[in-house]
N, C-alpha and C positions, 0 to 999 in steps of 0.2 A: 685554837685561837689564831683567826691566820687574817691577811688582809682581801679585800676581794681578787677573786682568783687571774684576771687577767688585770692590772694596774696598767693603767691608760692616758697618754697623753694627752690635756687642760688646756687648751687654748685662756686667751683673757680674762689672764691672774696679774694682780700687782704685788710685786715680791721686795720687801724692803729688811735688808740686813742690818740687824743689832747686834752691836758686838758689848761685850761683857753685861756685869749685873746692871751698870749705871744706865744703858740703853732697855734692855730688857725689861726689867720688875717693874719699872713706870708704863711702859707700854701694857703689859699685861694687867698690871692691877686699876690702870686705867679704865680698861675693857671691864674686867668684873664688876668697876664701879658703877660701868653704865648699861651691863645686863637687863635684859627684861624678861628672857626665857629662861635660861640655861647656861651653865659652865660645866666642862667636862676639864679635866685633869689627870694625865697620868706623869707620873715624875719617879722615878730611880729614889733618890734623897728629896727628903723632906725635912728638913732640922729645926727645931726650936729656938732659934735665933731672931736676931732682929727681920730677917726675911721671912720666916716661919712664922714671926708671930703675925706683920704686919698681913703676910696671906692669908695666916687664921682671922684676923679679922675683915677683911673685905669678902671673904667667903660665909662667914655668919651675917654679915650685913645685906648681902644678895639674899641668902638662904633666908633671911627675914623676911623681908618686903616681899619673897614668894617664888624666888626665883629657882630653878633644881639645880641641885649644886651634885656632884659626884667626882669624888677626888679619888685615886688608885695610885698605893707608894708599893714600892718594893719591900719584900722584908727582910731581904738582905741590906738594902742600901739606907732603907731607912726604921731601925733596929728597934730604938729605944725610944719612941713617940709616950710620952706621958697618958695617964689614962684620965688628969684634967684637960691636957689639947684636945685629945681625939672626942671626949665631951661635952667640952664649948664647941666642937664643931655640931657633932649629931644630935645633940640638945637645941639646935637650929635649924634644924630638919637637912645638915650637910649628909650623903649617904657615902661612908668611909670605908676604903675596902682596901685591904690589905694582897699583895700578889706572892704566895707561895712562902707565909713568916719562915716554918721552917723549925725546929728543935733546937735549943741550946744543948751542949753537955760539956760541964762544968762551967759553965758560962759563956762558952765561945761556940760561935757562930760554924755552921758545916755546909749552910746550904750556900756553896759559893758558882754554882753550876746554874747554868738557863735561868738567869735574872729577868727580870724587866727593866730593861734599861733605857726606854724612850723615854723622850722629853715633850708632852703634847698638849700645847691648851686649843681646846673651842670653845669659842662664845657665840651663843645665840646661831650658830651655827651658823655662823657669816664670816667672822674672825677666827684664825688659827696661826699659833706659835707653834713651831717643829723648829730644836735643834738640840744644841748639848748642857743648855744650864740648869742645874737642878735648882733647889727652892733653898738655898744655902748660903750664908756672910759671904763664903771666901769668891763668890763670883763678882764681889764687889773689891776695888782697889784700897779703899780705906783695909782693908782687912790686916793687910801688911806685906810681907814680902814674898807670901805664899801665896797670894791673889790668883786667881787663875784666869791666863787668857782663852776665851770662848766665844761662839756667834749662836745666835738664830735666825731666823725669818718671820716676819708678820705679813700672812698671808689673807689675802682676798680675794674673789674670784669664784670661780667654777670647781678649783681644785679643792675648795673647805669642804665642796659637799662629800669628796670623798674622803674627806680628814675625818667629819662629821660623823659618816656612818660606821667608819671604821672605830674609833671610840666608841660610840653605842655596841657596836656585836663584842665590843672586847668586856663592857664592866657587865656586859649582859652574862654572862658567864656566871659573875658572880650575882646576877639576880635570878631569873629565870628564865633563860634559855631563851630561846628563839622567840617563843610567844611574848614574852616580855620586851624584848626587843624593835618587834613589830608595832608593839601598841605604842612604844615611844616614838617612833618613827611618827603615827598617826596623833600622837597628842603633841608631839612637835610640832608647830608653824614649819609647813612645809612650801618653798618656790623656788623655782627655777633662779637662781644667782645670777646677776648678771655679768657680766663680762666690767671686771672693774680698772683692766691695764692691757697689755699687749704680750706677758711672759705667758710658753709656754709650759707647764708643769707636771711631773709625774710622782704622783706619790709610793716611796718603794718601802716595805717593812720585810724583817725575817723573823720568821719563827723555828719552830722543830717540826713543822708539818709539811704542808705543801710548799713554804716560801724559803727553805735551807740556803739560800745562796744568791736572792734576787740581787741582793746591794754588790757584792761582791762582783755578780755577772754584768753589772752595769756601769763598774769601773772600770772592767776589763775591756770594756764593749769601747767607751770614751777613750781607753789610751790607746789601746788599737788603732783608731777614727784620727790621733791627734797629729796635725802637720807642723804646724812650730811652737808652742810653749803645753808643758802641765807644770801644775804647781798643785801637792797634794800639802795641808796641815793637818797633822793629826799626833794624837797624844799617844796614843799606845801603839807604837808602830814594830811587828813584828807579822808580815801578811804571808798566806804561801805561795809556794811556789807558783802556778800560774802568773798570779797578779806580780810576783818578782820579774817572772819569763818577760811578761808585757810590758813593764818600765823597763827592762835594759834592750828589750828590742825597740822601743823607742828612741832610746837614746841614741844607740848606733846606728837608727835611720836619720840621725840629726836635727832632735823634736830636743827642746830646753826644757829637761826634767828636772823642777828642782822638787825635794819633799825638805820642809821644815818641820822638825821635830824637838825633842823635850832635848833641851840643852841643861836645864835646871830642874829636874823633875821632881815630883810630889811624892815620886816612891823612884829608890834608887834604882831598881832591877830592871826598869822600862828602857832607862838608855845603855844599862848592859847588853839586852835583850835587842837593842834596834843596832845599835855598836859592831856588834856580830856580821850585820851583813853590807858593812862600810866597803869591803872591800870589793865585795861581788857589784855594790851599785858604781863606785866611783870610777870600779873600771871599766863601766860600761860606758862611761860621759855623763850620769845622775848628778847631779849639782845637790849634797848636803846641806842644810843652813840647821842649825842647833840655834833657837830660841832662851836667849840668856838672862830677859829679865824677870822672869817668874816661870812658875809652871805652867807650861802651855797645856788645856783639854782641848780645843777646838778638835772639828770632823770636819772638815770643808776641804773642797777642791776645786779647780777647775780647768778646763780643756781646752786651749785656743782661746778665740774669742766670743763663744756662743754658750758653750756646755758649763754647767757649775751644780755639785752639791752642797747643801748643810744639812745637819743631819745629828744623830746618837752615835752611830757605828766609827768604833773604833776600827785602825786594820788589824787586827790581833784575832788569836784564836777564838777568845770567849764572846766579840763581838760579832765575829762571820761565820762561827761557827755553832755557836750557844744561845747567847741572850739574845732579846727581844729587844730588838732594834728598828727604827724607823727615820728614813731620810728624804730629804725633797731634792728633787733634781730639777733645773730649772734649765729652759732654751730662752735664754733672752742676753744679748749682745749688753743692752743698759747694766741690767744685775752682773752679769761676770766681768765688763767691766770696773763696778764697783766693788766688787769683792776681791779683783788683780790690784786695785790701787791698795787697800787694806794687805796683803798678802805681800804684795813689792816694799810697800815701808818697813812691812815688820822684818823681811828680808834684808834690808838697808840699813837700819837703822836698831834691831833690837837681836840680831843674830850674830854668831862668828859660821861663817863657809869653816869646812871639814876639807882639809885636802889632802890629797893621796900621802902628800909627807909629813900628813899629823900622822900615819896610820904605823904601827910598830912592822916590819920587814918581816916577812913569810919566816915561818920558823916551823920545825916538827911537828910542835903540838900543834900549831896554826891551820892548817893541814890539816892534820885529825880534826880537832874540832870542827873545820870549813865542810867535811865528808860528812859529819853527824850531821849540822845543823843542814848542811843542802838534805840530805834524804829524811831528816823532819820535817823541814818544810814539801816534801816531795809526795810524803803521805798525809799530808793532814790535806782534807775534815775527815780524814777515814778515819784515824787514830783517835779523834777529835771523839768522835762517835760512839767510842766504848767508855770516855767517860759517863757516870752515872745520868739515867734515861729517867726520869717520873715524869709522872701527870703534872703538872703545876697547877694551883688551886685560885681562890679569890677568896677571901675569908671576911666580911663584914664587921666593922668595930664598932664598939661603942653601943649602948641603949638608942637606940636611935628612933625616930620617933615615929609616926602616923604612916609614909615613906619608905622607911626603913623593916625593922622587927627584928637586931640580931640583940643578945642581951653578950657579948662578949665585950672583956671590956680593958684589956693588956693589947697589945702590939708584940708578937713575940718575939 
């Protein structure tokens, strides 16, 4: 499962940032409402909540009126899908496929290795959403005090056609290979898109195949390139060593590197994990900011005044090195700077700066640990690599109907 093999730069895409649930799920289930072809769907988490359910229903109401509906969840991320949701969708003619469920033993979950971890809607193959919200309450503020801050993008343009076809060869996997692929392509309304804004765009994913390291090679490329500010946000921040090498040689050429990270996080071990390498960045001139009012998920970044990601990919191992991740890169001056003004408040106003005299005084063990952790970070994706290798699969749920033909009917 890979993306097309040379990912190429979009001229005249209009690129508009959503940040959390309250921007988002309106936008998107907007779009499904006024479908006429087609929705494709692939999501990490899918949960039965008031977001899950209201998707389960604008997705049966498309899928009625005649529209091809094809949803793809993780089966790690999204575990416990009831065998009435998954149901009411393929009793609608939704075609519901699960990416790699995976065995329980004793009830707990094993397969935590090579997820699917994109976030992707197309509609009609003109509109597409790429970033990091799943289909889950806590993306929403009401949720409470674990809300989680997050963006996407609603794109249009030239850049969907390659969002488009990229989702087609992915669920095609789990229907019939290429030939099956092709005839959607030919029973899809197919035309040239026109040019609907002035951003330029590039669509980057990673898999375990030929795409092991695009996202990665393409932040290294931007901070290399950057003469006065990066500002990376991201949840799971523990990246290797190159990408560390290239923020503090930024810094020391005098680029204003800030990253904001989980100041409050969702799982304790992420800011242990990012904590560790406080010392190696702040002495290079990295500017820390720890985001304090919830748990931050966001992936975004940006470069100066031109270059900007949103995206899935976290900087951690399991996202640059494992899961199936997919990000947009955008060359457009308007988007990055609205995405710096989003990025500077939450710095301003929702973070505490980290400074070299929060950090506890070099000590023995400090030391040692600083030697482990650099020569981990020194060999990973190698190390990365001998974790567990399989096929990953697509499994179809649900009785599904005319469309469809799988009679499985558990999410495992």
């Amino acid at each position: 499962m890979s993306a097309s093999k040379n990912p190429r730069w979009v001229g005249g895409n209009r690129v508009e940032l959503l940040e959390n649930g309250e921007q988002y799920y309106p936008r998107v289930f907007e779009a499904i409402r006024d479908a006429r072809r087609e929705v494709v769907i692939e999501t990490f988490i899918l949960f039965e909540d008031k977001v899950g359910q209201e998707l389960h229903a604008v997705l049966r109401e498309a899928a009625l009126r005649g529209v091809k509906v094809d949803v793809m969840v993780d089966g790690f991320g999204s575990p416990s899908l009831s065998s009435a949701f998954i149901e009411g969708l393929t009793s609608a003619g939704v075609r519901v496929r699960v990416f790699d469920p995976g065995k329980r033993l004793f009830g707990k979950r094993l397969n935590y290795f090579r997820r699917m971890h994109r976030k992707i809607v197309v509609v009609d193959g003109v509109t597409a959403f790429v970033g990091g919200l799943n289909f889950s309450a806590d993306h929403l503020l009401d949720f409470g005090p674990m809300a989680k801050q997050d963006y996407a993008v609603a794109l249009q343009g030239p850049i969907v056609e390659e969002i488009h076809h990229f989702v087609l060869r992915e669920i095609a996997v789990g229907g019939k290979g290429a030939s099956w692929f092709r005839r959607r392509l030919k029973v899809t309304e197919h035309h040239a898109i026109e040019p609907e804004g002035t951003a330029e765009a590039l669509f980057v994913t990673r898999d375990n195949r030929r795409h092991t390291n695009d996202i990665e090679r393409h932040y290294r490329a931007a901070i290399r390139s950057a003469r006065e500010r990066i500002v990376i946000a991201n949840a799971y921040f523990f990246p290797g060593y190159r990408l560390i090498k290239e923020m503090r040689r930024a810094g020391r050429r005098g680029v204003a590197v800030h990253l904001i990270l989980q100041g409050e996080p969702d799982m304790p071990f992420v800011k242990v994990a990012a904590s560790m390498l406080y010392h190696h960045l702040l002495h290079a001139g990295v500017h820390i900011h720890e985001y304090i009012d919830r748990p931050l998920h966001g992936k975004v970044a940006l470069v100066d005044d031109q270059w900007s990601t949103v995206g899935s990919s976290n900087l951690d191992p399991l996202s640059l090195s494992l899961n199936l991740e997919a990000n947009v890169i955008v060359r457009s001056r308007e988007f990055n700077h609205v995405l710096w003004d989003k990025l500077h408040d939450l710095m301003e106003n929702s973070c505490r700066q980290v400074q070299t005299s929060d950090l506890t005084e070099w000590s023995a063990w400090r030391l040692v640990r600083s030697f482990f952790i650099f020569h981990l970070l020194r060999w990973y994706p190698a190390w990365v690599g001998w974790l567990p290798r399989h096929v990953p699969r697509l499994e179809p749920l649900g009785k599904q109907g005319p469309r469809g033909g799988s009679t499985q009917t558990d999410v495992a």
